[in-house]
N, C-alpha and C positions, 0 to 999 in steps of 0.2 A: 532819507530824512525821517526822522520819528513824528510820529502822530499824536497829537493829543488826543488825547480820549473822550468823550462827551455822552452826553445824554440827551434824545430828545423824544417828541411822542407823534406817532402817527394820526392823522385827525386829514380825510377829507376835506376842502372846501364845500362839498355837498350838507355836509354835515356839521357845519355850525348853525346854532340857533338863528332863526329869522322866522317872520312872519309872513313873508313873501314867497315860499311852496317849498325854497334851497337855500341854503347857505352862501353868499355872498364874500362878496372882498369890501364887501362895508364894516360898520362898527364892532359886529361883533367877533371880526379877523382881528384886529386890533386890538381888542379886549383879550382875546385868544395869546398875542404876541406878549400881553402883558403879564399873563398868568403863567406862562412859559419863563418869560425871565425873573418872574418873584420866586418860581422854583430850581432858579438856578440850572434851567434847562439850556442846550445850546442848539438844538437841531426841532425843526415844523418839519415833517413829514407829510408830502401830499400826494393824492395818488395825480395820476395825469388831467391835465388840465384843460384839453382838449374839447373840441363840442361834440358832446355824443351822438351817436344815430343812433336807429328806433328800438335795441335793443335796450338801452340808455347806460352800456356800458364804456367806462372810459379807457377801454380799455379795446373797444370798434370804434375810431373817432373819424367825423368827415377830414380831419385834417392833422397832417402830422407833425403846423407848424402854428395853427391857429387857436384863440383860448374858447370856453364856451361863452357863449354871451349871458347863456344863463345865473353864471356868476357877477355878472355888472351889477349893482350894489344903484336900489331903485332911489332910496333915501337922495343918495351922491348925485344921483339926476335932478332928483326935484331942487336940492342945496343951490345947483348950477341954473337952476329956471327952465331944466328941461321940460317936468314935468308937473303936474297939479297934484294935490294928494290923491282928492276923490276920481282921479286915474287909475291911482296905483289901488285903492280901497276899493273901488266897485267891482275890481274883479276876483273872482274866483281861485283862490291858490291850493286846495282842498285843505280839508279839515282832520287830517292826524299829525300831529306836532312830529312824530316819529317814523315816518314814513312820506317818501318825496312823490306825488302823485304828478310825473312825468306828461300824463296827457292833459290836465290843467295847464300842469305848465308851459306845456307845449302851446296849447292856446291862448292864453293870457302873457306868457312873456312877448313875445315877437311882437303882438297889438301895443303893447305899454309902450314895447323899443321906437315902435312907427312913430307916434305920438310925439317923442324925445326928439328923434331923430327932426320932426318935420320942423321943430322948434330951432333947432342947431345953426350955425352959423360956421361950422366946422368949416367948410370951402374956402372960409378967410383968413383962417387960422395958423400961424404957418408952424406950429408944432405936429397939424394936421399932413400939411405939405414933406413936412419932415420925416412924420413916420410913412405916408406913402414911400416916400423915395426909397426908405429905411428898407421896406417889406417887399415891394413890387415883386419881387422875383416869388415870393408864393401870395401874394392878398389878390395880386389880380383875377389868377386861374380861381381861388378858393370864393371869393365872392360870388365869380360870374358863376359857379358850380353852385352855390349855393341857391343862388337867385331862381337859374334855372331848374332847382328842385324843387321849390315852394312852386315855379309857373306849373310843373310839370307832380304836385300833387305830393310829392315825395316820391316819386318812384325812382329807382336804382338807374343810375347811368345808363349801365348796359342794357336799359331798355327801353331809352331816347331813341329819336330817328336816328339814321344810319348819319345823316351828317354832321349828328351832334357826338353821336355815339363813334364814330372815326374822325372827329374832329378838320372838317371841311371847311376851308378858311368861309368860302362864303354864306355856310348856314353859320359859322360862328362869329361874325359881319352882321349878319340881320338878327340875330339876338343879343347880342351887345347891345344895340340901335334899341330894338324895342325893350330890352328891360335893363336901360341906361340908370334910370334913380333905382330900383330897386338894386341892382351892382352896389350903388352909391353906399345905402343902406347896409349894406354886410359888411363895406368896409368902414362905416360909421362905428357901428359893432365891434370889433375889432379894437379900432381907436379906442374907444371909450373901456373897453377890456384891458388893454393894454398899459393905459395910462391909468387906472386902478391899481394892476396888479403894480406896477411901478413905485407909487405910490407905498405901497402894503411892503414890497420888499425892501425897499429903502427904510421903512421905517423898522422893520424886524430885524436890519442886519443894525442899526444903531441902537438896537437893543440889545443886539451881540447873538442873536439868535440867524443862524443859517438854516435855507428851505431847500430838503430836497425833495428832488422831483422824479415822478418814474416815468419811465420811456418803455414801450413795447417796442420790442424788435419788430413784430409785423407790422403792419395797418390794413384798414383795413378796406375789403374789395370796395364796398361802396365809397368811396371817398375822393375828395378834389385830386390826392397825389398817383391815385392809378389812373384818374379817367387824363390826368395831363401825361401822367409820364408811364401811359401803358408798355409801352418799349421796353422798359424797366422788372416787368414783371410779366409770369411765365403766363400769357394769355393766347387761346388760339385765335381764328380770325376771323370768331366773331363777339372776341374780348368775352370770353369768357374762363373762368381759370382753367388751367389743366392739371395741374397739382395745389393742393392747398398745404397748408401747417398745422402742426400738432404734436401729440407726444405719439410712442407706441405704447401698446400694452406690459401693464407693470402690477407689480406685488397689490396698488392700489385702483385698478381698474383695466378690467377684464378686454375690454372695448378700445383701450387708450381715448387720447381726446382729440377731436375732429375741429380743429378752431377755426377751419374754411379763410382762415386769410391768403389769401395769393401769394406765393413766393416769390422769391428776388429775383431775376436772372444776374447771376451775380456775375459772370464771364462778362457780359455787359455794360453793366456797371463799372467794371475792374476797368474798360476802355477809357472811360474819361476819369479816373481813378476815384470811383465814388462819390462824384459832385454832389449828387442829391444828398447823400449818409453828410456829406460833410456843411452844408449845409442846413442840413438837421439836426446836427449836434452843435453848430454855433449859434445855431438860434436858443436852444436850448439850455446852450451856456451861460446868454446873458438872460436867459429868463428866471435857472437856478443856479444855487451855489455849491449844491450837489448833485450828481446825475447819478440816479439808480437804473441797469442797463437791465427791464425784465427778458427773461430767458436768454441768459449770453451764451449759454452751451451752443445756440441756435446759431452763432459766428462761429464754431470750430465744426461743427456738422450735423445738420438740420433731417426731421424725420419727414418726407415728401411723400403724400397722400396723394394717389389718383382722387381728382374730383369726383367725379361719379360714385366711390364709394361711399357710404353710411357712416362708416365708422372708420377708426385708427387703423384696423388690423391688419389692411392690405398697403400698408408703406414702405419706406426702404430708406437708411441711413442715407445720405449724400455730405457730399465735403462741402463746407462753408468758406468763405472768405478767408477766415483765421488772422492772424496778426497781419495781412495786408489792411483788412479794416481797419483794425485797434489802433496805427499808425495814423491814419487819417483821421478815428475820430480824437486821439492825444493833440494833434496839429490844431485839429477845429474846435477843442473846448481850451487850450492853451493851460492856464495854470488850476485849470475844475477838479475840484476831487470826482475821482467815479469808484462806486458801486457794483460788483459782477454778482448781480443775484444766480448763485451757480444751485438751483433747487432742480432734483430732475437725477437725468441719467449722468454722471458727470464721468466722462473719458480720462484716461492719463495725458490724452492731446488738450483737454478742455482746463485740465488741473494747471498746467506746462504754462498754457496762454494765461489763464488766472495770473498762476506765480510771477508768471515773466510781464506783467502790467501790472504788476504790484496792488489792484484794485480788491476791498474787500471781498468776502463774501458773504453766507450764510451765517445767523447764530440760531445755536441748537440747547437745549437744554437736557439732561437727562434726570428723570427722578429715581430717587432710590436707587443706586448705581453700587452700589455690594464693595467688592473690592474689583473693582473696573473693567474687570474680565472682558466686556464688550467689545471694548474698544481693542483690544488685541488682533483683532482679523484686519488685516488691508488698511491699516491707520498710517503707513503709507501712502496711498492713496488721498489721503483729505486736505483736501491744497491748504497752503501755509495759512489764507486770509481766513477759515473760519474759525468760528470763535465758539468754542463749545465748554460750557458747564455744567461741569458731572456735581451733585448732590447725594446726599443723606440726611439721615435725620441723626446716624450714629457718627462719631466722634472716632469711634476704632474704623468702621468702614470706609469712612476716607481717607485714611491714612494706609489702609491695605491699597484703596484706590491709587493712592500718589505713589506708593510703590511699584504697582501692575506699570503704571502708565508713563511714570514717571515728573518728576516736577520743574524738569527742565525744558519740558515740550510747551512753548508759550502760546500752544493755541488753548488749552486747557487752563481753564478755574474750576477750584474746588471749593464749596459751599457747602456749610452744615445748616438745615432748618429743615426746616415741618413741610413735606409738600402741600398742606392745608393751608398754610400763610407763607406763598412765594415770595422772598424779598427785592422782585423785580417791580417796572412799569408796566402798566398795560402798551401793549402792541410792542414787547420788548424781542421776541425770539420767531424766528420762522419755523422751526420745528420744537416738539418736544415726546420724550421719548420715556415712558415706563414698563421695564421691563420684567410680568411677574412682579408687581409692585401695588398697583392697584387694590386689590384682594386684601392686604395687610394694612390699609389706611385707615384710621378710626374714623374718619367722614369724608368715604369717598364722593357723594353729591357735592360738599365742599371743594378736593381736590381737583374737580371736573371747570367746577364753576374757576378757580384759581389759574389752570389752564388754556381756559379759555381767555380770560382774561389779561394773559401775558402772549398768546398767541397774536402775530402780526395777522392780517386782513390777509385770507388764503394761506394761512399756514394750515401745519398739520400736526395732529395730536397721536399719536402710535403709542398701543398697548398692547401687550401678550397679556393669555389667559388661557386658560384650559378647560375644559366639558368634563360632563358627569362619565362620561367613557374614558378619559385620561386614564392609562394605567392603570385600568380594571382586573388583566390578569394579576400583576400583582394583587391587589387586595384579595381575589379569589383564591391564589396560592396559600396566602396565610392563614385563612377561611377555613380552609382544608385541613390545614395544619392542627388549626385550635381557633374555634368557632367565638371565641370570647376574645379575638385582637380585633381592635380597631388601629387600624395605621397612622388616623385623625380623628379628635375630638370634634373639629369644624372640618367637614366640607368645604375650600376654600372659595371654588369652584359658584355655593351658593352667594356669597357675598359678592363677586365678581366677576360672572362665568361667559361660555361660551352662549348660555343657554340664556341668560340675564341681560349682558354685555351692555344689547342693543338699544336696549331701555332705559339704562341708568344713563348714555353717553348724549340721547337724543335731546336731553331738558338741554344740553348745554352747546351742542353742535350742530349744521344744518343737515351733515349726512354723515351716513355713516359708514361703513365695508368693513367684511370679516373677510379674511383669507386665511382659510386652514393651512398648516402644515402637511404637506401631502408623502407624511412618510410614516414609518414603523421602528420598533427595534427591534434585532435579532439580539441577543445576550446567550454566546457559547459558554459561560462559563458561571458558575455557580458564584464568585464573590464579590463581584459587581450589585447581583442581587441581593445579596445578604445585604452588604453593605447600607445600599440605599433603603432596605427596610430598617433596619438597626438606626437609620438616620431620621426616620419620622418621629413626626411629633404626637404619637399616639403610647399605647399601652403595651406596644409589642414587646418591650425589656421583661418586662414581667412575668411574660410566658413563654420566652424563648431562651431568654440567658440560660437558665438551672435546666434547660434541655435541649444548649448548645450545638453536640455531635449530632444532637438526631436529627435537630433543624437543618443541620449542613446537609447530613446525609441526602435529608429527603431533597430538601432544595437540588443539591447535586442531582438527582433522578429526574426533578422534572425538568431541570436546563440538555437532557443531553438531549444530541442533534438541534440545540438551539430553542433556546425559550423565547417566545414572539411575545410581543408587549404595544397593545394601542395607544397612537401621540394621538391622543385629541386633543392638538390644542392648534395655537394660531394667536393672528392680532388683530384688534379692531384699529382701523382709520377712523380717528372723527375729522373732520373739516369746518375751522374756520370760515364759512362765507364760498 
């Protein structure tokens, strides 16, 4: 079935306006859905909605079916008689509009919720009784987890007594018992999150606006669904992990990345055919109307980290699930669009699964893209769902471009504009790619800022560039030759170099990585060189044409047994977030 095409903008929950420390599913989501549909948008884009732990990313959440509570919308309490104002006023939510100061939060929201809560009559409600019934199979474990982690200070499960920590019916008997209301309380939470966000989504989708929502593949160690369903994940026996997740080391980090979430046992899982995954994805389904699945490479075969090491570098591919999952979670989300965020190392096994689940992927942008040359290598390779826009600013270079690549491949658009004024959305592309391009822009701190700007949250910005060493023997050859050529009028190198890079990229990004080229040239033969001197944009015509034979000659002399040539060059990584 063909797809309509849409537009929509990424925007956290964290991140709308409020006076309350976070962004809420109160007024100003609704305001938000409204400005979405007067722009003719069709897609809210939200990251996971999850309640974080202490890193306060939502991306380590205690739970992998539960919403934060920190989103319940205080306004919407008080409206219902939960709350007083000068409740919600005398406390504390810190003071930068721009910035979510999490350990207020942390202290002032849960006090507000008690408050609410005490007021509730929720027990006689039977939209209440409803959604118990609805949830039971993750709100019970996720509460009493909860509970037990405020009694216990925040500390990590796995470092509960042994009988909470092996879960002993009779020490989980006598804490039920003693912290019976507070249980109560987290599923109060919950309700009141739930019936919000319900709210919010009914009203976006009669606006014609669809929400989608991202899913990490892992979750994380500390949270309700390992401490219930340790069996599930690869923990020794004293539940602690023994491999964790990650990437390995790549072009953009020397270390790879150590994300310490626990792995699956997926042979395990495969026994009762993925109950828990499918169960995760229906719940998900009816929370959005899109499912973005982060790191899906991590279902065809995942990079397994001994725990004990620091870093990425001592891991080792392992086979993942593969389409026995994808099968279950098609079943469990039924008619859901999904999402295969395929960013990363991507296999011709992971392309196969992509194509064969029909599920999007990645958009990429390229700036300045010459006559498309790039994309020549392995463009095979790049599964059917992504969606890549090659650019220029010139009118004849994409038209070279549609030739190279051709204009029948429908993962490719071609765009003529300014990389200074990109004609996209902000949060429009996951990657974006200038190649040797940079250097030639009339305001690059503009094109930086423009970048940033259309880059999704965690995307990545990739630039080539070259150093003041780049192909120095050349210039010293012709030096030689006749001491009055310049190869270039500009140094390209100073407006955008290897030696600069770092500094123009930083106004715009939060990091940055150079990775050199770790190679040379040999040049056996004299007309390679000529050539690509004859082809700079210096003065060399001038003093070499009307003395032709002798420039060959000598060039010929200094290429034999091979004329060596320094690449100083390479690309910077800047990172989105």
């Amino acid at each position: 079935m063909k797809k309509k095409r849409g537009a929509g903008i990424l925007l956290p929950i964290s991140s709308l306006p409020s006076p309350y420390g976070i962004g809420t599913l109160g007024p100003e989501a609704y305001a938000f859905v409204d400005q979405l549909a007067e722009a003719k948008q069709s897609y809210w884009q939200v990251l996971p909605v999850g309640p974080t732990s202490f890193g306060d990313s939502p991306y380590q959440s205690f739970s992998a079916f539960a919403g934060n509570p920190y989103f319940i919308d205080l306004d919407t309490l008080k409206e219902d008689g939960l709350l007083l104002s000068e409740e919600i006023e005398e406390q504390y939510w810190g003071d930068d509009v721009s910035e979510v100061d999490y350990a207020a939060l942390y202290e002032a929201r849960f006090e507000v919720l008690h408050k609410a809560y005490a007021r509730s009559d929720h027990k006689m409600q039977e939209d209440y009784q409803a959604f118990l019934a609805k949830s039971s199979y993750w709100l019970e474990d996720y509460s009493f987890y909860m509970a037990l982690k405020f009694h216990f200070h925040g500390q990590e499960w796995s470092l509960w007594e042994d009988g909470l920590k092996f879960r002993h019916k009779e020490t989980l008997r006598k804490f039920e018992d003693l912290l019976a209301e507070e249980i109560d309380f987290w599923k109060f939470c919950q309700y009141q999150f739930f019936m919000q966000w319900s709210r919010l989504k009914r009203y976006a989708n009669s606006k014609g606006i669809r929400i989608i929502g991202d899913i990490p593949l892992y979750v994380a160690m500390d949270s309700a669904d390992v401490w219930t369903h340790s069996d599930l994940f690869e923990l020794d026996e004293r539940k602690k992990p023994i491999h964790v997740a990650g990437v390995p080391p790549d072009c953009f980090s020397e270390d790879g990345q150590r994300w310490g979430n626990p792995l699956y046992r997926w042979k395990r899982m495969k026994r009762d055919h993925y109950a828990w995954w499918y169960q995760r994805m229906k719940a998900n389904a009816a929370l959005y109307d899109v499912i973005r699945i982060d790191h899906f490479i991590g279902i065809v075969n995942y990079w397994s980290i001994p725990a004990s090491c620091p870093t990425a570098v001592e891991g080792e591919w392992r086979k993942g699930p593969g389409r026995h999952l994808t099968k279950v979670i098609r079943k469990a989300t039924k008619g859901s669009d999904i999402i295969a965020e395929d960013l990363g190392i991507v296999s011709d096994k992971v392309r196969a699964l992509i194509n064969e689940t029909g599920w999007p992927g990645m958009k990429i942008l390229e700036l300045g893209c010459g006559d498309g040359t790039l994309w020549n290598v392995d463009r095979n390779k790049i599964p059917e769902q992504t969606e890549i826009v090659v650019s220029d600013v010139s009118d004849g270079m994409l038209r070279d471009a549609r030739r190279t690549i051709g204009a029948d491949d429908v993962r490719f658009k071609f765009c003529v504009f300014d990389a200074g004024r990109i004609p996209y959305d902000a949060d429009s592309f996951d990657l974006v790619i200038a190649n040797h391009v940079l250097f030639y822009c009339e305001d690059i701190p503009k094109v930086c800022q423009e970048v940033r700007r259309v880059l999704k949250p965690h995307g990545r910005f990739i630039c080539s560039t070259y150093g003041n060493d780049h192909m120095r023997e050349v210039s010293e050859l012709v030096q030689k030759f006749d001491d009055r050529i310049v190869l270039a009028a500009k140094n390209l190198y100073e407006r955008f170099g290897k030696e600069n890079g770092e500094e123009i990229l930083q106004k715009d990004f939060e990091k940055i990585e150079w990775r050199r080229y770790e190679d040379s040239l040999i040049v056996p033969e004299p007309e390679p060189v000529i050539s690509y001197i004859l082809s700079c944009h210096g003065n060399q015509g001038q003093y070499i044409l009307d003395h032709y034979k002798e420039f060959q000659s000598y060039v010929r002399k200094k290429t034999e047994g091979g004329f060596h040539i320094t690449k100083d060059a390479g690309i910077f990584v800047g990172y989105n977030g």
